[in-house]
VOPAGU-2260 file (C-alpha; in pm, 1 decimal, decimal comma):
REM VOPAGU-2260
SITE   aa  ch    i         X         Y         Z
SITE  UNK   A    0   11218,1   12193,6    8881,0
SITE  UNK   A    1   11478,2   12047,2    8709,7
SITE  UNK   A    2   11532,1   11729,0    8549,9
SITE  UNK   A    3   11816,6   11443,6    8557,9
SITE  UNK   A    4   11759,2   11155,6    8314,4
SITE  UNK   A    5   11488,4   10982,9    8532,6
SITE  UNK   A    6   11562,8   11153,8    8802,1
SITE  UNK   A    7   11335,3   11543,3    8945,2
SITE  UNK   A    8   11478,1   11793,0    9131,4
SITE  UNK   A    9   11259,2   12015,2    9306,8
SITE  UNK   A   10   11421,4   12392,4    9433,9
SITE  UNK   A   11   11179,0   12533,6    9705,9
SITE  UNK   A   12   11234,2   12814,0    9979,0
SITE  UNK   A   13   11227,8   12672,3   10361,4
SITE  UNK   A   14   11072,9   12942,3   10591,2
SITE  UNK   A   15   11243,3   13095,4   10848,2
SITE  UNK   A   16   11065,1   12908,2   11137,2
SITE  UNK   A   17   11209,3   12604,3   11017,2
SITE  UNK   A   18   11563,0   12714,8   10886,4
SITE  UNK   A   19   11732,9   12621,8   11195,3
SITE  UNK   A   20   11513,6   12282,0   11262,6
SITE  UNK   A   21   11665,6   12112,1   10912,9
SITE  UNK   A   22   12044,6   12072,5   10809,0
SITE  UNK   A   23   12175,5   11992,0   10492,6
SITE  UNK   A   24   12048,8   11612,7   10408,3
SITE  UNK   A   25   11767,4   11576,3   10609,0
SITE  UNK   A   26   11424,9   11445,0   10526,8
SITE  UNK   A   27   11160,5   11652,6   10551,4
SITE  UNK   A   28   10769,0   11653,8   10427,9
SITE  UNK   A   29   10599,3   11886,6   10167,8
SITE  UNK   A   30   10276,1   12003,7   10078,3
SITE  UNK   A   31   10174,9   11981,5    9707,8
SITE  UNK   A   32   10297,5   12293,5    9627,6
SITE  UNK   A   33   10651,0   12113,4    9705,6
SITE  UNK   A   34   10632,4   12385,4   10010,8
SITE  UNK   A   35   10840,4   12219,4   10323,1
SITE  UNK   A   36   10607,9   12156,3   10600,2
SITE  UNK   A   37   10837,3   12031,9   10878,2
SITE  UNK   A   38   11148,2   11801,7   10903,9
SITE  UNK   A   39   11106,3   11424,2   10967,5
SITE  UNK   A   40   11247,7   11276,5   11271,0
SITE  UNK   A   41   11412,6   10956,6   11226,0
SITE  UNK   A   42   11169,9   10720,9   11394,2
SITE  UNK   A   43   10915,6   10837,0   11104,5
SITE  UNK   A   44   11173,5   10788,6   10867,3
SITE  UNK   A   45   11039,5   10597,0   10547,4
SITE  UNK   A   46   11436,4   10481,1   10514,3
SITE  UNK   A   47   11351,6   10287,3   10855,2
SITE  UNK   A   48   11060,8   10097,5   10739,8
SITE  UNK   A   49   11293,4    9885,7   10490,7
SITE  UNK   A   50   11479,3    9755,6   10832,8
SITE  UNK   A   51   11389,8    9481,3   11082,7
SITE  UNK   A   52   11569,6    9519,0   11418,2
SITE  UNK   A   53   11532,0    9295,4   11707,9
SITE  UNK   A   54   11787,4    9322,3   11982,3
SITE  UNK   A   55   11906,7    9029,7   12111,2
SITE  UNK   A   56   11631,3    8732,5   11948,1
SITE  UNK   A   57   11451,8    8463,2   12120,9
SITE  UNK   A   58   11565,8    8226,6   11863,9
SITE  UNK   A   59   11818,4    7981,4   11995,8
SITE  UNK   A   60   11989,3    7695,3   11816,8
SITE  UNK   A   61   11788,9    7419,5   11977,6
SITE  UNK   A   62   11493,2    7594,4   11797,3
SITE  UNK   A   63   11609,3    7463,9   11494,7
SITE  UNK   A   64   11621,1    7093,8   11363,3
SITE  UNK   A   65   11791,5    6890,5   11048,0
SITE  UNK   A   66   12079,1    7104,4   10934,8
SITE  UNK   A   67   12315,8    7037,0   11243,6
SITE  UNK   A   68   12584,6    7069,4   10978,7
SITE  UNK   A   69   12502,0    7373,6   10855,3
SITE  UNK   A   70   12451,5    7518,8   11202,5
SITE  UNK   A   71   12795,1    7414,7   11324,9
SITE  UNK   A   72   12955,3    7610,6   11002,6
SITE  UNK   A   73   12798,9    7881,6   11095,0
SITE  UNK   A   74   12899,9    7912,5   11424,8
SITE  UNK   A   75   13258,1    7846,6   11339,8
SITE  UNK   A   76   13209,5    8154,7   11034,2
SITE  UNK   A   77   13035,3    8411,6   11246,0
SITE  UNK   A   78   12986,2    8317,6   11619,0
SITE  UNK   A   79   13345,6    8215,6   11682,2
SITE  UNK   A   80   13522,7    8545,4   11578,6
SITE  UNK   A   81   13277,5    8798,0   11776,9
SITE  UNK   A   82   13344,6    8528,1   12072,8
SITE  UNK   A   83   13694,5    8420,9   12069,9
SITE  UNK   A   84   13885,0    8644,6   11777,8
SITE  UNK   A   85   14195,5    8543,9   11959,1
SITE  UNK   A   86   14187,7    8217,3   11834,8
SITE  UNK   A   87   14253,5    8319,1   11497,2
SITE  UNK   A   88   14512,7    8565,6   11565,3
SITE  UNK   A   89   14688,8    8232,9   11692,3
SITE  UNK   A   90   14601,7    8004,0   11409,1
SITE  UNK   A   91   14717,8    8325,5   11139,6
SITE  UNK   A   92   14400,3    8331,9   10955,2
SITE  UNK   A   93   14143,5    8590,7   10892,0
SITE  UNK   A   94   13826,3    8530,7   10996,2
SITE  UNK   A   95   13523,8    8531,7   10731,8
SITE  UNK   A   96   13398,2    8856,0   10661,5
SITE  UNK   A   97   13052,8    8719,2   10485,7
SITE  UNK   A   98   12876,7    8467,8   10522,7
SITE  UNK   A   99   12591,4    8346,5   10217,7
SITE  UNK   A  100   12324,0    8087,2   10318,4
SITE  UNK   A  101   12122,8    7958,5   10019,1
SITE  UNK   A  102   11886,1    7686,0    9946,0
SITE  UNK   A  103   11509,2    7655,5    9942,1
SITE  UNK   A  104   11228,2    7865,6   10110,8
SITE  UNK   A  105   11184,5    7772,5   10498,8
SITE  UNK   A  106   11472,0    7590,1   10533,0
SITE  UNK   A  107   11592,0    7831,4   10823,6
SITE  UNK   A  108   11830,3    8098,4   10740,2
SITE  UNK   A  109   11682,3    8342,3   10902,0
SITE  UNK   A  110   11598,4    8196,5   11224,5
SITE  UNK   A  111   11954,5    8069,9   11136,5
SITE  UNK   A  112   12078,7    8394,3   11152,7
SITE  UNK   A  113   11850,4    8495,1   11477,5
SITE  UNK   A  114   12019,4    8186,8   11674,1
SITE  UNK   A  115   12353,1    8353,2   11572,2
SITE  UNK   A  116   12265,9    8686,2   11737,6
SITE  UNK   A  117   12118,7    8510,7   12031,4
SITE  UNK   A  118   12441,3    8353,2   12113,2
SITE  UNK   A  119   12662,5    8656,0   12040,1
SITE  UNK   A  120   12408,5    8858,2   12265,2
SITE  UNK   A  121   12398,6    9096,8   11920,0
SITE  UNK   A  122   12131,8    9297,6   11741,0
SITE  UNK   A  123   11944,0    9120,5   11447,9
SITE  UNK   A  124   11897,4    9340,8   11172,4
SITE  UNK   A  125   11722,0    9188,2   10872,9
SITE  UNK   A  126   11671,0    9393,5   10551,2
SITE  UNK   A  127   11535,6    9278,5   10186,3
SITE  UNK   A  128   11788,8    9315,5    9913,1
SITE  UNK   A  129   11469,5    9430,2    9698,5
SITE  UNK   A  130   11469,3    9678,4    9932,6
SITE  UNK   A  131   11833,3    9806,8    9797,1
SITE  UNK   A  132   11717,0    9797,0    9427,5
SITE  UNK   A  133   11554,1   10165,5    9428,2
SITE  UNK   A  134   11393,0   10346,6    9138,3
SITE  UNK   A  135   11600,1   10668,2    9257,0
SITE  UNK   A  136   11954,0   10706,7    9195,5
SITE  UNK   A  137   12152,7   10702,5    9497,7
SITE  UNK   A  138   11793,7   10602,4    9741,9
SITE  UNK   A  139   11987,0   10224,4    9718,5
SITE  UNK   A  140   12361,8   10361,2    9842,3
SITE  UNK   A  141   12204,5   10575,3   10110,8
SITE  UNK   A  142   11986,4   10280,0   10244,2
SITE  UNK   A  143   12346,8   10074,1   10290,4
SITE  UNK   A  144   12479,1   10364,4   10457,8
SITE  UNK   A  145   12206,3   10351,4   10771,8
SITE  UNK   A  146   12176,5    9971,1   10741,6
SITE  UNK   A  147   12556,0    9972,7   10863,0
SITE  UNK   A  148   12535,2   10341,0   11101,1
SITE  UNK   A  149   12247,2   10125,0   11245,6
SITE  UNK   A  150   12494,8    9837,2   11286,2
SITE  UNK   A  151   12743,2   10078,8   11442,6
SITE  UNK   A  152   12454,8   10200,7   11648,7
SITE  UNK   A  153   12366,4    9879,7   11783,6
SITE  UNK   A  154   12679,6    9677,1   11801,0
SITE  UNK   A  155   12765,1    9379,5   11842,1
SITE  UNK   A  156   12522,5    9323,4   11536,2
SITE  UNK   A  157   12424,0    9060,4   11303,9
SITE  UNK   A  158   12327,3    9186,3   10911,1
SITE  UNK   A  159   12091,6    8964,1   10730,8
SITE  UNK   A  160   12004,4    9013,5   10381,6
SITE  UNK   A  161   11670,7    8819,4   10241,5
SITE  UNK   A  162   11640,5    8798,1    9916,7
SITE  UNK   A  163   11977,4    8912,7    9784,8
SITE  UNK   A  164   11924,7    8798,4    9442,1
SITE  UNK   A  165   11725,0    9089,8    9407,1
SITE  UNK   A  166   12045,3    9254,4    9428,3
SITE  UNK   A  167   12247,5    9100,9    9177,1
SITE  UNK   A  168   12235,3    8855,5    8875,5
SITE  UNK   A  169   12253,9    8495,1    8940,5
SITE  UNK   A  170   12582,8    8369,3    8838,9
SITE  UNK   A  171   12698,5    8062,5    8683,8
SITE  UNK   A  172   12812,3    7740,9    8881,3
SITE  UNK   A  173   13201,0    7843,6    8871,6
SITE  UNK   A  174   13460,4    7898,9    9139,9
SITE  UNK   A  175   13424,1    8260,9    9113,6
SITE  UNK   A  176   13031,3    8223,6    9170,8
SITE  UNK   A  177   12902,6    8348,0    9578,3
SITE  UNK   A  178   13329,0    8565,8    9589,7
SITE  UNK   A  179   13139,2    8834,2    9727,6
SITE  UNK   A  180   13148,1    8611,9   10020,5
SITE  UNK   A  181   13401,8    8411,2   10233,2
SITE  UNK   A  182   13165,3    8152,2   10301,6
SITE  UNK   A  183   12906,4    7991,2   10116,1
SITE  UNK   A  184   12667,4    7744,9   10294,7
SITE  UNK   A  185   12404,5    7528,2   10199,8
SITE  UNK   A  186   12111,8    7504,8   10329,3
SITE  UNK   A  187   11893,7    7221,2   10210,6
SITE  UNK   A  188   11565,8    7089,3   10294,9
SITE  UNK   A  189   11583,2    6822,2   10571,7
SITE  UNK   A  190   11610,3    6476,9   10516,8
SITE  UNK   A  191   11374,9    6203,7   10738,1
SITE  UNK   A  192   11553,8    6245,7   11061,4
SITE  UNK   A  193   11574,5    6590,0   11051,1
SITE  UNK   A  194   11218,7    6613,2   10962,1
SITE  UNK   A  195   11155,5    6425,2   11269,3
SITE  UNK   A  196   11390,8    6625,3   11491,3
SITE  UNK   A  197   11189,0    6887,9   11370,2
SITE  UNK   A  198   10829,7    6787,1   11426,1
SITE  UNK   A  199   10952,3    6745,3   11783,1
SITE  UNK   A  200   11083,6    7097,0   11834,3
SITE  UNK   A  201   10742,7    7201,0   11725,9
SITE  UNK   A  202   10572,5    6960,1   11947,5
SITE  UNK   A  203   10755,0    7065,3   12262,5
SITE  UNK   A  204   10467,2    7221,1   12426,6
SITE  UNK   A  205   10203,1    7020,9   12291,1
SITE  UNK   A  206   10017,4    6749,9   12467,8
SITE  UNK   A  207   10071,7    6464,3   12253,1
SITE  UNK   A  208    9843,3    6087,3   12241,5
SITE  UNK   A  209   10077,8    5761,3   12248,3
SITE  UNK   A  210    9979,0    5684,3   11892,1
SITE  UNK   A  211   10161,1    5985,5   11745,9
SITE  UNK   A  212   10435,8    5831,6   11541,9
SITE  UNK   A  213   10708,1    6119,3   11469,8
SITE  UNK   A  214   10914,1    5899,9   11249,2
SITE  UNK   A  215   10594,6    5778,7   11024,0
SITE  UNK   A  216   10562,3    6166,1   10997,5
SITE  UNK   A  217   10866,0    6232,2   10855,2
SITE  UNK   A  218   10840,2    5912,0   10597,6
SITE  UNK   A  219   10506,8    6087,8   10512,4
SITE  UNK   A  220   10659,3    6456,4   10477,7
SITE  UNK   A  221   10933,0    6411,6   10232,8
SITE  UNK   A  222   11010,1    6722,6   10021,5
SITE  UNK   A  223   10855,3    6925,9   10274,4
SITE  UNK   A  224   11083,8    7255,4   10458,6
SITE  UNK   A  225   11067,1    7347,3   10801,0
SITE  UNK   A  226   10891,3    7560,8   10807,8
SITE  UNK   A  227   10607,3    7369,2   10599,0
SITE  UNK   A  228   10641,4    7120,6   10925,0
SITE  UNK   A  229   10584,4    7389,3   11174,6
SITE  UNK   A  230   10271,1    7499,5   10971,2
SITE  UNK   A  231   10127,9    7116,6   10955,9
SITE  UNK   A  232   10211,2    7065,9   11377,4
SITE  UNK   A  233   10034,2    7405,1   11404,9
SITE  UNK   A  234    9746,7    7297,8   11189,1
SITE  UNK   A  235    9708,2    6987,3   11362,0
SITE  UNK   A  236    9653,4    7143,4   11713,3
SITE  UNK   A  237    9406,1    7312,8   11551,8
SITE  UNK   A  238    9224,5    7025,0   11454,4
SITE  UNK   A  239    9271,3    6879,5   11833,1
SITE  UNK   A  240    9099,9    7225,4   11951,9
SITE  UNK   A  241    8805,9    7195,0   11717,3
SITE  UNK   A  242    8695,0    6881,2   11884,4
SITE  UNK   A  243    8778,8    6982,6   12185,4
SITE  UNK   A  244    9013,8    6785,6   12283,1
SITE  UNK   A  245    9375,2    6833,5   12467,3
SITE  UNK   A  246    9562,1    6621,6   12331,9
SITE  UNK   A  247    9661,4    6611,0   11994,8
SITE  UNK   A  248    9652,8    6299,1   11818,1
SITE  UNK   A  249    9817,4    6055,7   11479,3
SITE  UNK   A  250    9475,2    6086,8   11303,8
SITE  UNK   A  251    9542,0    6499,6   11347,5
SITE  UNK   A  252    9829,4    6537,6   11179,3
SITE  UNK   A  253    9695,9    6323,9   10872,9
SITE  UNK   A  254    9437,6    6533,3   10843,7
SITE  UNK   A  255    9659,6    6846,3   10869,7
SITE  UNK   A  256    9889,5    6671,1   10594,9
SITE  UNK   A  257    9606,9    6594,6   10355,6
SITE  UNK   A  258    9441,5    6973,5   10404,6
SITE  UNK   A  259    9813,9    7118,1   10336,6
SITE  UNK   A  260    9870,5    6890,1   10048,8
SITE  UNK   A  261    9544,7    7034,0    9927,6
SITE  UNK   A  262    9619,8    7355,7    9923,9
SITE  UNK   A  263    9936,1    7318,5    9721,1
SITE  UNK   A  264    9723,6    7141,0    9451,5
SITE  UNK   A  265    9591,6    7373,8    9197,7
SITE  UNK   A  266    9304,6    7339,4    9088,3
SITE  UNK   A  267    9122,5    7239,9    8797,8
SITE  UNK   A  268    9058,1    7423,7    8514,1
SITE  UNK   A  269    8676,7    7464,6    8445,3
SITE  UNK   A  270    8507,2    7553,6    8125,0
SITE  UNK   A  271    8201,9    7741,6    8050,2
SITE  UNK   A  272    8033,1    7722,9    7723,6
């Protein structure tokens, strides 16, 4: 064994049953004796575990509601060149090469970025920048190497990277800040009518009573992501079920509000003498 900073090296002998089975570079699983015990293939890869892939997602653009805006700059940044890169070779411009979506939890950049491989008829791949932040040296550089063979593997593809301040320091509010990127786009929590545009995407298949008011909703959901909406229309069928009812009524939702606005209150301290 030898050591490198904090970094082990383990030398061990491969026996001759497997010295043709395992090449320079592979992976391969040990005993605790560091013995080798056979090579790993790569669909029980660890490496692969750290990946999402989904070819071709169900996710479409009409699946998601209040950030119209945001949606048509990101067709224009990543949809447009994979569909028509001609039309920049007219125009004389380079299309973007990166794209960054920030803003708040559940606003929708991932299904975001699902809708864009949808349309493109492209492989999602989805990977947590934690995931590149490795205790190993080199573990990190090798897991960007397969996320883009994968890419290669499965292209046309889309790359999405959660949580990519993981990956590097938050930087300051200047024009350099996000020029690892050509694009940056915001995406912010929905304001009333998009929070109504989105309780009725959620709604779509739900048998609904006259009474439900989607624009009281959204009045009454203020501050509250997508996502959070999807939860409380979800929650509110639930309540419809329980009583055995098929439709889902105004009175539902309220209650669905008031137990989700419960759960985000913490709760009291108590003392014990």
């Amino acid at each position: 064994m030898r050591q490198h900073g904090n970094n082990q090296e383990v030398l061990t002998e491969i026996s001759p049953t497997l010295e043709e089975e395992v090449d320079n570079g592979d992976r391969v699983a040990v005993n605790d004796s560091f013995s080798v015990q056979r090579a790993l293939s790569s669909e029980t890869d660890a490496r692969a575990q750290a990946m999402q892939v989904e070819a071709r997602p169900e996710v479409t653009y009409g699946d998601i509601g209040g950030i119209d805006d945001q949606i048509r700059d990101v067709r224009e940044a990543v949809e447009l060149p994979l569909l028509d890169p001609e039309r920049f070779d007219t125009v004389g411009i380079e299309p973007p090469t990166g794209v960054l979506l920030h803003g708040p939890p559940g606003t929708g950049k991932t299904m975001l970025a699902k809708a864009v491989a949808n349309g493109t008829d492209a492989t999602f791949i989805k990977m947590a920048g934690s995931e590149l932040v490795r205790k190993f040296i080199g573990e990190g550089a090798r897991l960007v190497r397969d996320l883009f063979e994968l890419a290669n593997e499965h292209e046309p593809a889309v790359i999405f990277i959660d949580e990519l301040d993981a990956v590097a320091a938050k930087r300051t509010d200047s024009k350099t800040s996000g020029d690892r990127f050509d694009r940056l786009i915001e995406v912010p929590e929905p304001d009333a009518e998009g929070r109504e545009q989105i309780f009725q995407i959620h709604t779509r298949g739900t048998t609904l009573a006259e009474d439900v008011d989607f624009a009281e909703l959204a009045a009454t959901t203020e501050g509250r992501s997508g996502a959070e909406i999807e939860s409380l229309a979800t929650e509110a069928g639930m309540f419809a079920i329980r009583d055995e009812r098929t439709e889902v009524r105004m009175d539902d939702f309220e209650a669905a509000l008031e137990k989700i606005t419960d759960e985000d209150t913490p709760a009291e301290p108590v003392a014990f003498r």
